[in-house]
VOPAGU-2260 file (C-alpha; in pm, 1 decimal, decimal comma):
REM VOPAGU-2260
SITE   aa  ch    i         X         Y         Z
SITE  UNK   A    0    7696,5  -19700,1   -3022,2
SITE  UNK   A    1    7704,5  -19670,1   -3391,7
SITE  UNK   A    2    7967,5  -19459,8   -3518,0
SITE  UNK   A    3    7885,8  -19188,5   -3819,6
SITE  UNK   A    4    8151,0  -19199,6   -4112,6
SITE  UNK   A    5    8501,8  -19146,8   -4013,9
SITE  UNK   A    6    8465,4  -19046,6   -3638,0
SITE  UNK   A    7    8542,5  -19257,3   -3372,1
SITE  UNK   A    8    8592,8  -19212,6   -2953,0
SITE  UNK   A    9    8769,1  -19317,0   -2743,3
SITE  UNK   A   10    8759,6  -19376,6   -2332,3
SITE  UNK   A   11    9037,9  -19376,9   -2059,3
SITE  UNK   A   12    9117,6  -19720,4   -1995,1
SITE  UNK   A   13    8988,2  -19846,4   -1643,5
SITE  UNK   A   14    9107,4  -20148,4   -1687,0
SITE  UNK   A   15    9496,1  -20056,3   -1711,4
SITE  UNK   A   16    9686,8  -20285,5   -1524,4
SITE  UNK   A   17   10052,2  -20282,1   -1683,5
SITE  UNK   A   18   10229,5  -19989,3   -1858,7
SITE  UNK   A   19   10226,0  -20118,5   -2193,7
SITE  UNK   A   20    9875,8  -20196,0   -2232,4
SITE  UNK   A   21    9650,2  -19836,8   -2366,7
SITE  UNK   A   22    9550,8  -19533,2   -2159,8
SITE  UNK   A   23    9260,0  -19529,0   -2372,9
SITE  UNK   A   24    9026,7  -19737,7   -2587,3
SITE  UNK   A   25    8773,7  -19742,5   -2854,7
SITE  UNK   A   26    8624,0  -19773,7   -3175,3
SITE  UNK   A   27    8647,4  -19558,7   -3494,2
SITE  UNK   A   28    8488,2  -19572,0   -3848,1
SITE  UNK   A   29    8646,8  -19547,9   -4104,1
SITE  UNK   A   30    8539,8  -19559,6   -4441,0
SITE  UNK   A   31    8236,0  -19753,3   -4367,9
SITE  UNK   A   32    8462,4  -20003,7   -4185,4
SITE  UNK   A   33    8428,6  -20007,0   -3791,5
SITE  UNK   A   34    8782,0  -20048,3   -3643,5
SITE  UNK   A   35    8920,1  -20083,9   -3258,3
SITE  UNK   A   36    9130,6  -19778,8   -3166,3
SITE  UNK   A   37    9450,4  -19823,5   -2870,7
SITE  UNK   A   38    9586,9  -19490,2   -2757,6
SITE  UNK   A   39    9881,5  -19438,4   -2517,5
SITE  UNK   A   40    9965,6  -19056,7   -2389,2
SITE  UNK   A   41   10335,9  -19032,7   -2445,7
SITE  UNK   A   42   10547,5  -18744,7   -2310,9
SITE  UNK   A   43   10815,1  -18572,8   -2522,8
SITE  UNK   A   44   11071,2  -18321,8   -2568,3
SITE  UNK   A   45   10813,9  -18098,9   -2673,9
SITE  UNK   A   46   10533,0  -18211,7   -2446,7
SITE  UNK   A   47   10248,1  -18449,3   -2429,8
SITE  UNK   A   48   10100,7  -18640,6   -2737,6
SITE  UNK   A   49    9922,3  -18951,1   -2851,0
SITE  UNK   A   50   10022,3  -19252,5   -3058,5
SITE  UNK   A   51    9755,5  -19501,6   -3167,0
SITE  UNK   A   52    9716,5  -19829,7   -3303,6
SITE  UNK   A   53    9437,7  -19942,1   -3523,5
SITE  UNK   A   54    9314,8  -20288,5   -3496,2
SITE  UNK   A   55    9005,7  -20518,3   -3645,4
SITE  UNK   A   56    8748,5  -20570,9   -3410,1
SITE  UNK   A   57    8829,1  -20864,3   -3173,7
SITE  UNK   A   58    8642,1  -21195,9   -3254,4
SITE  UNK   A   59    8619,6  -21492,7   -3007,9
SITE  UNK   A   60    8672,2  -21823,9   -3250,0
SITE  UNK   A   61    8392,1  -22011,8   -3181,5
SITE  UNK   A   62    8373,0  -22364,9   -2969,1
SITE  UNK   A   63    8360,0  -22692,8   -3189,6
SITE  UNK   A   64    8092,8  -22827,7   -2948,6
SITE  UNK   A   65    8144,7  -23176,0   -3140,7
SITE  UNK   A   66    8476,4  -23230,5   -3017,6
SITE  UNK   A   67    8476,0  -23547,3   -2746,4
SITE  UNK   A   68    8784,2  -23593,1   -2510,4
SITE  UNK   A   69    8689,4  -23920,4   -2504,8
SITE  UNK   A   70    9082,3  -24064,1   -2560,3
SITE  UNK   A   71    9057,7  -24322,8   -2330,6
């Protein structure tokens, strides 16, 4: 889903298996720039609020197929 300029969403994290990892996920734009979005639902003193954490996109490194484990 292509994000317009400086909006984002966000979804309720299925996945959640510990209590540090993010109640919710997604992706924002900001600026142009497409960004990964973390959000945990905290509860205070003066109620329920979010905190977030802003990340770049996650890229897998990619395989150097022309490595040989040939040691032996």
């Amino acid at each position: 889903m292509e994000q317009k300029p400086n909006t984002g969403i966000f979804f309720r994290n299925e996945k959640k298996s510990a209590e540090n990892q993010p109640d919710f996920k997604g992706k924002v734009n900001v600026n142009g720039k497409e960004m990964e979005v973390a959000v945990w639902l905290k509860k205070g003193q003066k109620g329920e609020y979010f905190t977030m954490k802003f990340q770049e996109p996650f890229k897998p490194q990619p395989q150097n197929k022309s490595f040989k484990n040939d040691i032996f």
